[in-house]
N, C-alpha and C positions, 0 to 999 in steps of 0.2 A: 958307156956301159953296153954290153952286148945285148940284143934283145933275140926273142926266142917265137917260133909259131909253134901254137899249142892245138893239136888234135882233138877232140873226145873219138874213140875207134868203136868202145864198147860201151853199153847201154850202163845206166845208172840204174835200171830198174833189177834190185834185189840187192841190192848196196848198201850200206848201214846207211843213218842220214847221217852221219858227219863226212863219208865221202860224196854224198851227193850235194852236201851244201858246198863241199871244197871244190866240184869242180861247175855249180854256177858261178860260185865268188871267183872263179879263175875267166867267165864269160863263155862259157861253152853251153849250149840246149839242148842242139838236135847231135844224134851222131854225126861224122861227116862236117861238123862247124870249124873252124878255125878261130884263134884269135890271136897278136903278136902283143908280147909284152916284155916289160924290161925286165932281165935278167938277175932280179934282186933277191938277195939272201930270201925275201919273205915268200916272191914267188913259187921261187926253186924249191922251196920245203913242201908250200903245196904241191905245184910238180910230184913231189918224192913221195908223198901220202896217197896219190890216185895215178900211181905211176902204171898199174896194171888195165886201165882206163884211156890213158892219153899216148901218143906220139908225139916228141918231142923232136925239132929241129933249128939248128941256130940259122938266123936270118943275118944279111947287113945291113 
């Protein structure tokens, strides 16, 4: 399965809290963090939810 490095670029501060909770559960804290995860239908949907939030890039 392909996996993905995920961004946070923009702050979570003034964000509802269900996009802030979606983008700890994805491993992200500070802006500027990184984290690689596997490319699974579950991720991608969060992905898709705080897409205005994260930078998304596929890794190998």
């Amino acid at each position: 399965m392909a996996r993905i490095q995920i961004t946070l670029v923009r702050s979570t501060i003034g964000q509802k809290p269900n996009a802030r909770a979606t983008v700890r559960c994805l491993g992200l804290r500070k802006i500027g963090s990184s984290t690689i995860q596997e490319a699974s239908p579950q991720i991608l949907g969060m992905v898709n939810r705080v897409r205005h939030l994260v930078e998304t890039k596929e890794v190998e």
